[in-house]
N, C-alpha and C positions, 0 to 999 in steps of 0.2 A: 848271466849274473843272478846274484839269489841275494835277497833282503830280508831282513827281518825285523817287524815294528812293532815295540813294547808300547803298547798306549792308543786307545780303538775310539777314542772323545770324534769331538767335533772336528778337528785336525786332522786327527791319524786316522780317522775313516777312511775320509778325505785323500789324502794323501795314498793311504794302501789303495783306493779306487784305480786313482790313475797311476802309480806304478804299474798295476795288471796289465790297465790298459795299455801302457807302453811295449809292455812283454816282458818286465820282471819278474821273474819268479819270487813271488810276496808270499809271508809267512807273520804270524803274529798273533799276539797276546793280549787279553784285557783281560781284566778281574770281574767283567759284565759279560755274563753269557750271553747275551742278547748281540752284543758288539761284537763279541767272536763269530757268533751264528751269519752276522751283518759281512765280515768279511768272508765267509766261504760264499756267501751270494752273490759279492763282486768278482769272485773269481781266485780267491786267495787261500791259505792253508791256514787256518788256526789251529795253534796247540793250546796244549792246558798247561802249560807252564812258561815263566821269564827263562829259564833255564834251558829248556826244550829248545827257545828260538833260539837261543844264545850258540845252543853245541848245533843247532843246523846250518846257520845262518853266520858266514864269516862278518856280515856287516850289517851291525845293527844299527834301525832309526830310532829312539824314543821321543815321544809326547808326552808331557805328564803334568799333573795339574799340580802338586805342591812338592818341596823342598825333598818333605817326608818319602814320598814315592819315589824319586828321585836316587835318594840315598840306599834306601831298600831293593831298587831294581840294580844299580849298580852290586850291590854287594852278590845280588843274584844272579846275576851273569859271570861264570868261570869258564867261558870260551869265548874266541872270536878274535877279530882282529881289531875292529875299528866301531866306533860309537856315536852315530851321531844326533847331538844331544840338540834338540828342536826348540824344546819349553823354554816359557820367558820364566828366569827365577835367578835369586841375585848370585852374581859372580863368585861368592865365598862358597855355596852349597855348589855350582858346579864343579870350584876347585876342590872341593871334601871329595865329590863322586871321581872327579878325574883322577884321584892319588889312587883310590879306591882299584878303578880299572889298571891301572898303571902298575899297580904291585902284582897284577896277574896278568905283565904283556901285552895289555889291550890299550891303543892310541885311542882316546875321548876326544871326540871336534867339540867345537860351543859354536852353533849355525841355529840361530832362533829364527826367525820370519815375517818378514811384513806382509799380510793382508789377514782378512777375516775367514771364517769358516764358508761363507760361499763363493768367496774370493777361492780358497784351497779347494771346491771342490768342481771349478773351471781351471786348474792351473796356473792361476792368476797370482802366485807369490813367487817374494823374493825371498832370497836364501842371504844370511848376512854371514858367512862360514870365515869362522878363524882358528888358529891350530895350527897342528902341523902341516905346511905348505904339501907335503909328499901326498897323505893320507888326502888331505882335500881335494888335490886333483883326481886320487885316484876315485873321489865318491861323486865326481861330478856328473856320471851316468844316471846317477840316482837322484843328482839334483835336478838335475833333465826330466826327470820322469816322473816329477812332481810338481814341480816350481816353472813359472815364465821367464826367471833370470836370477843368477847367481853373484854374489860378489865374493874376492875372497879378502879379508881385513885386516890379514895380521895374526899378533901374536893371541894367543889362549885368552878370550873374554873381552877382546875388543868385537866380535861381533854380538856381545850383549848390552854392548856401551849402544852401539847404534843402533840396537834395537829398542834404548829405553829412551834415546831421543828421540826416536823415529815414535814412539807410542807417547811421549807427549806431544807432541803433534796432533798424532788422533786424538788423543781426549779434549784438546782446544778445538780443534773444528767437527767433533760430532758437536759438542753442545753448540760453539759457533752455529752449526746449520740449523739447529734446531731454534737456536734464538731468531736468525732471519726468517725462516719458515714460521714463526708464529707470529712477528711481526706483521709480515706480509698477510699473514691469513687475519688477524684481528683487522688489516685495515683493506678486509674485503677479495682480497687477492684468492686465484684457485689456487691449490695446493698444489696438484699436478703441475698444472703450466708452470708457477715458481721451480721446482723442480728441473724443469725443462730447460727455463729460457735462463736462470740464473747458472748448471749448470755447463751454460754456452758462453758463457761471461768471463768478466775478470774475478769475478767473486767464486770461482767454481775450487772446491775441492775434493779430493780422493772421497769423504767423509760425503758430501754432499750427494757424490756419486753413486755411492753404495749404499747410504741409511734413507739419500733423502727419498726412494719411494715408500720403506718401508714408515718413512715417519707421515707423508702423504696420505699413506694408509691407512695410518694408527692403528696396526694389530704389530704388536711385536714379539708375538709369540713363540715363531719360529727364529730363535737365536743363534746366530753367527758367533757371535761373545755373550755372553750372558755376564750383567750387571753383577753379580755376585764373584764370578770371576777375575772381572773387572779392575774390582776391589784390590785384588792380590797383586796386581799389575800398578793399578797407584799406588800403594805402598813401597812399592821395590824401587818405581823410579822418584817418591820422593826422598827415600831413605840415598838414594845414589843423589840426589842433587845434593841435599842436606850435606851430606858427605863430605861433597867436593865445596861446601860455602858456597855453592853457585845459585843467586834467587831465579826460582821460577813462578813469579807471580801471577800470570798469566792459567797456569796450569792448576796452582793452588785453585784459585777462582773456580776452576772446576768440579774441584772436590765437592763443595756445599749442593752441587746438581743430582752427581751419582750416588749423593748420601741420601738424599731426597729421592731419586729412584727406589732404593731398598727400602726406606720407609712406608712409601708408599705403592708397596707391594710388586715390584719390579722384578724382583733378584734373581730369578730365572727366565726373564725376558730378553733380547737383545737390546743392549746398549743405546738405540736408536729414539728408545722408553723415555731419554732425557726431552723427545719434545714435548709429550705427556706430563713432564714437570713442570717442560716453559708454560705448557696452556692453563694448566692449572694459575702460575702464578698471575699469567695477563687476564684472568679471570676468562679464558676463552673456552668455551662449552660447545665439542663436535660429537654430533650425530654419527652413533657406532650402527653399523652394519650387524 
């Protein structure tokens, strides 16, 4: 089987890594030479063109960071059979790119993802894949060879409904973790141990698991999500709650955190930056390494 992935970010490194390592024949594209140079080192084929992978590669992956690129890589793909489209971005612009591929013969899946970029680059995600039931089963070697486990959802865009539930969630317990963690550290607690023994608790979540050493740490410089991209990902799922009249209160509350991340100089940091905003506001002052 031969793959080919538009889009070389945090994700699609990621993801092109271990297809290799499965034994796909991976092929792919970025608009950062750097990123392309990154996949012939894991063992992959970069071309110089969206087009090039497109005419070698009957099934395409993309990652992509906004609407724009999205709409543009679509229109630049004139082969292939099948699409499948990874990026969180709201349901209208995937339907724009799906008609898009679909007037030149090509099935678009909507399979976005749960987990983070170092999540993706242990094989540690989920595939939330909806579409055409045929084409999904046929790309489930591919979700195999990236992903820990697959679901299939349904019709065109129900797997971006549950990816935008699924991501509020994260945004309430990364800050969650990060409010307990600075609680517990202002009232003396080690960071580590909390970490640790919380957890192994009832209190433990995904968010807990994955941010809380980095926020333990306090270097968030190595970004799995960056705060700035973050941003794009709030907006889409309050624009889909707003939408649907359904209050997410809860989630809002979030907001005033991640805004106070990029003010306070965040925005290319990992998301996990939100406990740097709790300590700030408990007035709690940690010794950087």
């Amino acid at each position: 089987m031969k793959i080919g992935v538009i889009g070389l970010g945090i994700m699609g490194s990621a993801m092109s890594a271990n297809l290799v390592k499965s034994g796909i024949e991976t092929l792919g594209y970025d608009v950062v030479a750097d990123r392309r140079a990154a996949l012939a080192k894991a063992g992959g084929q970069p071309l110089e063109t969206v087009a090039a992978v497109a005419a070698a590669s009957p099934v395409l992956l993309t990652s992509l960071p906004s609407a724009e690129a999205l709409v543009e890589v679509a229109r630049a793909i004139d082969r292939g059979e099948v699409v499948i489209e990874t990026s969180t971005l709201p349901i209208a612009v995937k339907e724009e790119a799906r008609g898009i591929l679909a007037s030149k013969g090509i099935v678009m899946l909507d399979c976005p993802l749960s987990g983070t970029g170092a999540q993706a680059r242990t094989k540690d995600l989920a595939v939330y894949a909806s579409g055409d039931r045929a084409a999904c089963e046929r790309c489930v070697p591919v979700f195999e060879g990236f992903a820990r486990t697959h679901y299939y959802l349904g019709a065109f865009g129900d797997g971006s409904k549950m990816k935008f539930v699924a991501n509020l969630l994260v945004a309430i317990h990364n800050v969650a973790a990060a409010e307990a963690l600075v609680l517990g550290e202002k009232a003396g607690l080690d960071m580590d141990l909390m970490v640790k023994v919380l957890g192994d608790g009832a209190g433990a979540s995904r968010m807990l698991q994955v941010r809380g050493p980095m926020m333990a740490l306090g270097d968030y410089a190595q970004a799995t999500m960056k705060v700035s991209t973050w941003q794009k990902d709030m907006k889409i799922i309050g624009e889909f709650a707003r939408a649907l009249d359904c209050p997410a209160p809860l989630f809002a509350a979030t907001g005033a955190i991640y805004n106070a991340a990029m003010a306070q100089g965040f925005a290319d940091c990992d998301t996990a930056a939100v406990c740097a905003v709790m300590e700030a506001l408990a007035g709690v002052r940690r010794e950087r390494d």
